[in-house]
Each structure stands twice: as structure tokens, then as C-alpha cells.
N, C-alpha and C positions, 0 to 999 in steps of 0.2 A: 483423786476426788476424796474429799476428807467428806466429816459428817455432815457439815453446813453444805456441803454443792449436793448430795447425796436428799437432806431434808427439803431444799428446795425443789430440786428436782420433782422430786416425788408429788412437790404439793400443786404445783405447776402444771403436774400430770393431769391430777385430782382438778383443778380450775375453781381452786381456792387458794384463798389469803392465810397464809403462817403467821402466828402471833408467836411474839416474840416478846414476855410478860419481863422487866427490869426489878433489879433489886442489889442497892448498895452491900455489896459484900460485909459480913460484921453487923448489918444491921436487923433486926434491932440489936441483936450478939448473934455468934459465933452457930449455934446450937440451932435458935430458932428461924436463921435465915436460910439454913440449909434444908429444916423440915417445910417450910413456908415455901420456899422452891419446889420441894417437891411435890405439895400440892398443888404446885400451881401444872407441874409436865400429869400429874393424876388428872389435871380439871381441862387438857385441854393445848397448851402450850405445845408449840411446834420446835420450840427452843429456848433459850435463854441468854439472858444478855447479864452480863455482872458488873456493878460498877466498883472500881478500884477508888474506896477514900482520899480523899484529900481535903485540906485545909485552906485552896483558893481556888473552889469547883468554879471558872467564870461563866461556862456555855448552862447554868445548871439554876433553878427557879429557886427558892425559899424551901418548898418541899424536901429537893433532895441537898439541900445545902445542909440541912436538919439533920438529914438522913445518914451523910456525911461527918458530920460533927458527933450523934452522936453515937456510931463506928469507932469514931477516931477515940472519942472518950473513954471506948471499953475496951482499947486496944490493936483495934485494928491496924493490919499491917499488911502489907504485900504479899508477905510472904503466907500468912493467914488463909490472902484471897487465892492463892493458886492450891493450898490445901483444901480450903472449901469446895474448886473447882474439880480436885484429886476425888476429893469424895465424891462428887454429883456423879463423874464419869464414870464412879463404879457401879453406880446405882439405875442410872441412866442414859440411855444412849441418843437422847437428845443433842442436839449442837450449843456449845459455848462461846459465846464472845465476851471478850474485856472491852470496856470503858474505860478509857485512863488517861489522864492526862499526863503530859510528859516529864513533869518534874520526878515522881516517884518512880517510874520507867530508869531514866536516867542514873539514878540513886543506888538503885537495884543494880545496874548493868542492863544494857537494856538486851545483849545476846546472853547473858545468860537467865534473863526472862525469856528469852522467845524457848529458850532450849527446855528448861523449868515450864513453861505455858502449855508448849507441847507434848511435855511427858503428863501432865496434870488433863489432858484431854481439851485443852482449847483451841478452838478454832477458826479464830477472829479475833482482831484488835482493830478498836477505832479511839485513834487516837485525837480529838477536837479540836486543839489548840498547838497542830502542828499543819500550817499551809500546804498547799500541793508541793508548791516548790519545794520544799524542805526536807519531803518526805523519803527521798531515794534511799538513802541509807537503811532507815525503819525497815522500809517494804522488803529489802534489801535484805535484811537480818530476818526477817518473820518470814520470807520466803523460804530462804534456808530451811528453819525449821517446818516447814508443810502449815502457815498458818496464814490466812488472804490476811490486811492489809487492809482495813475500808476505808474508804475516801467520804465527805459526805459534802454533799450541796446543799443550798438552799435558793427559796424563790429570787434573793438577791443575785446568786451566782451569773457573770459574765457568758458568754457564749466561748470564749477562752477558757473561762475555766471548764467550766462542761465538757469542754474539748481536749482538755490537759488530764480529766478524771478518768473520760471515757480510754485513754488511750494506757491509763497506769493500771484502776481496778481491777482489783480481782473477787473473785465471792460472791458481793453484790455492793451497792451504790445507797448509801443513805443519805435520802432525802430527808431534809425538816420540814416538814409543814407551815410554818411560820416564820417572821421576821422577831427574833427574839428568845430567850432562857426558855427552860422546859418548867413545866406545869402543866396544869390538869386546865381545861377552858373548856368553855357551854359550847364552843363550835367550834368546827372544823372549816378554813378559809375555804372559800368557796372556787377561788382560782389553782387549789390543787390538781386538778385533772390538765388543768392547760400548765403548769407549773410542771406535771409527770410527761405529761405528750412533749413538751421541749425535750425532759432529757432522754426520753426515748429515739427521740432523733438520733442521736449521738452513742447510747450507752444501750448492751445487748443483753447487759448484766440484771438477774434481779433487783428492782428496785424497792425498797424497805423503807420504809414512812414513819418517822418519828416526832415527837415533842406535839403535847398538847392533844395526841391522843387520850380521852379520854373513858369514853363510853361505847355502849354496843353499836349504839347508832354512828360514831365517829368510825367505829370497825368498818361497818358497812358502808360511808364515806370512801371511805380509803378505797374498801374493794371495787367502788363501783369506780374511781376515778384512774383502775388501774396498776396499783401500786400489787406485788408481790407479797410485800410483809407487811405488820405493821408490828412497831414496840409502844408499849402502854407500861410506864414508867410513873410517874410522879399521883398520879390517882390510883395507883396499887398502895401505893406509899399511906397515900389519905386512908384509903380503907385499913390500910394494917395499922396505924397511928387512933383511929378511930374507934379501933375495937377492944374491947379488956383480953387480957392474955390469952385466956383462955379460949378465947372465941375464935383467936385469929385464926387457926390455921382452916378452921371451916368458914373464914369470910373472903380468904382467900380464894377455896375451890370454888365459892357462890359467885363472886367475881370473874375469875376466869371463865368459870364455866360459861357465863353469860357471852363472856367476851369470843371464845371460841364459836360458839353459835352461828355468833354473829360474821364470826371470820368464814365460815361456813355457809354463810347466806341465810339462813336460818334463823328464827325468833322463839326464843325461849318461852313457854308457859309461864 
């Protein structure tokens, strides 16, 4: 049991929602995305998600194509992001997962990223734009190292594929919320709860709820529809893009904190 089955578990116990608050590694640099992390596990955060830059984010909205770009502008690298990670792990014993798509994986090695991911304290890789089918090798090598391997569905998915995930994942199952890139949106679809009850049929695993989460009330969406997790990615992004330097790291914890509340069942004053 690594620290992501461990963080779930526990919250599962509790009969609450883990947030899991997103942030492009390197952005907006090196320095302040690691302090900006960390108030985001001080405000609340059950975990953390890290996105690995790239130059053709496709599953990824404007926000964090930006967010991406302007990473890569100030140097971000791979190797950057499993230092990043190095650090968070010492600092905090929250769960890590990478976002990555698979050209830079590849580039890298992608077993001597799992082995590197692993010693850096990561715990998860979701890879977007690699099919079920495709995947055995991956899971393959991220096993080896003790790192789950996510699969993610969406309301489009097949009863086939649901049935080809449920039989591979490990960790937990992420679901999208939506037909479409990720971004911050005024609502959360309203057929997510019959969207979770499908792949609960099927799948035993935490289920983690992403894209287009936005707000507290999305939080509580989520929670009441079901879902285990939720990640809250590209409206973090707006709030940090939003605020003068110096503000961010306290719009951060104003943020989350909200958001954990909410994951909580709870409404903030």
C-alpha cells in the first residue's frame, strides 16, 4: 500500500471527498509552484496531482495550455518535475500523482522515469493520451516500481471499455466529468451521478472526478453524486493567474480552504 491507497483509505473511512488541488509543475516557475503547493496540503488538500509540461497538451483547455507554455518558457523539464516532486515528499506526506502525456515519458525513458518517479515519492501516473489497449507495457513498468497506473473514463466510454479498465486499474479510476478539454465551467453536468453509478457497476476502485471542476458547490456535486475524489485544476490556475505575486500564495489557501469545506460537506463562513 503506497501513500495514495493509504490517503484514500483513510478518507473513505472519514465518508468524505479528497481533493486533489492540480498544478503544472514549473508554473508559474520552479520556486513558487512548490510554495503555492504547499499551501494548497496547509489549506486542506488530501493530495496532489502535478502536471508534466508539454508543448501539445491535447486532453487540456486554454487555461492550462498557458500554464504549460508558460512552464516550458522558463525552462521546465522532466526532470525539473520529479525534483519538484523530491522536494514536496520531504516536506509532505501527502500522495503524488503525475499527468503526463507520453511523448516526454518516452524521451525520458520511460523505466527510468518510473524508477526516478518512485524514488522522488510519486504515486500515480495518468497518462491521457495513451488507450487502454496500449497500455500494458506502461502499467507494466510503473508496477515494477510500486506506482498504480490510472486509467480514466469518461461519460462517452463504452461498457467495453469500463470493462477493460475495471479489470486493469489499480489505485483509483478517473472519471471526467464532461465531454470535452479541461477548464474551469459554471456547472457541473448533471448526469454525473448516473455517469458514477455505471462505473460502479463494474469498478471496486476509488473513483476521482475531474475536469471542469470548478467551485465549492461543484465539490459538493461531486460528493453527493458519489465520486471518492475530486481534482480542481484549471480554476486554481485562474485564481493564481488572477492575483499579483504577492497575493498568491494566500489566494491559494483562501481557495482551497473553501474547496476542502466543501469536500467536507461543510460550508464555509
Amino acid at each position: 500500500m503506497n501513500r495514495l491507497d493509504a490517503a484514500l483509505r483513510r478518507v473513505r473511512e472519514q465518508d468524505r471527498l479528497a481533493l486533489f488541488p492540480y498544478l503544472t509543475a514549473g508554473y508559474p516557475d520552479d520556486l513558487s509552484c512548490e510554495e503555492l503547493l504547499m499551501a494548497a496540503v496547509e489549506s486542506g488538500a488530501d493530495g496532489l496531482e502535478l502536471g508534466i509540461p508539454f508543448s501539445d497538451p491535447l486532453a487540456d483547455g486554454v487555461t492550462l495550455q498557458r500554464a504549460s507554455y508558460r512552464a516550458l518558457q522558463r525552462g521546465a523539464t522532466l526532470g525539473r518535475a520529479l525534483d519538484l516532486a523530491h522536494r514536496l515528499s520531504a516536506r509532505s506526506d501527502v500522495p503524488l500523482v503525475f499527468m503526463s502525456y507520453l511523448n516526454p515519458l518516452l524521451a525520458y525513458g520511460f523505466e527510468r522515469f518510473t524508477r526516478e518517479a518512485a524514488a522522488a515519492g510519486v504515486n500515480g501516473l495518468i497518462v491521457p493520451d495513451v488507450p487502454v489497449e496500449e497500455a500494458e507495457p506502461f502499467q507494466t513498468a510503473c508496477s515494477a516500481a510500486g506506482i498504480h497506473y490510472i486509467y480514466m473514463l469518461a461519460p462517452t466510454s463504452t461498457l467495453a471499455r469500463i470493462r477493460a479498465v475495471a479489470e486493469r486499474a489499480s489505485g483509483f479510476v478517473y472519471c471526467v466529468a464532461l465531454v470535452g478539454v479541461t477548464g474551469a465551467r459554471s456547472t457541473i453536468s448533471g448526469d454525473l451521478a448516473t455517469f458514477l453509478g455505471c462505473v460502479r457497476q463494474h469498478v471496486s476502485l476509488p473513483l476521482l472526478v475531474g475536469f471542469g471542476v470548478s467551485r465549492p458547490e461543484h465539490v459538493r456535486t461531486v460528493r453527493e453524486a458519489g465520486a471518492d475524489a475530486a481534482v480542481v485544476a484549471s480554476a486554481l490556475v485562474d485564481q493564481i493567474d488572477a492575483s499579483p505575486e504577492g497575493e498568491r500564495i494566500e489566494t491559494v489557501r483562501r481557495f482551497v480552504g473553501s474547496l476542502a469545506e466543501a469536500a467536507r460537506g461543510r460550508t464555509r463562513a
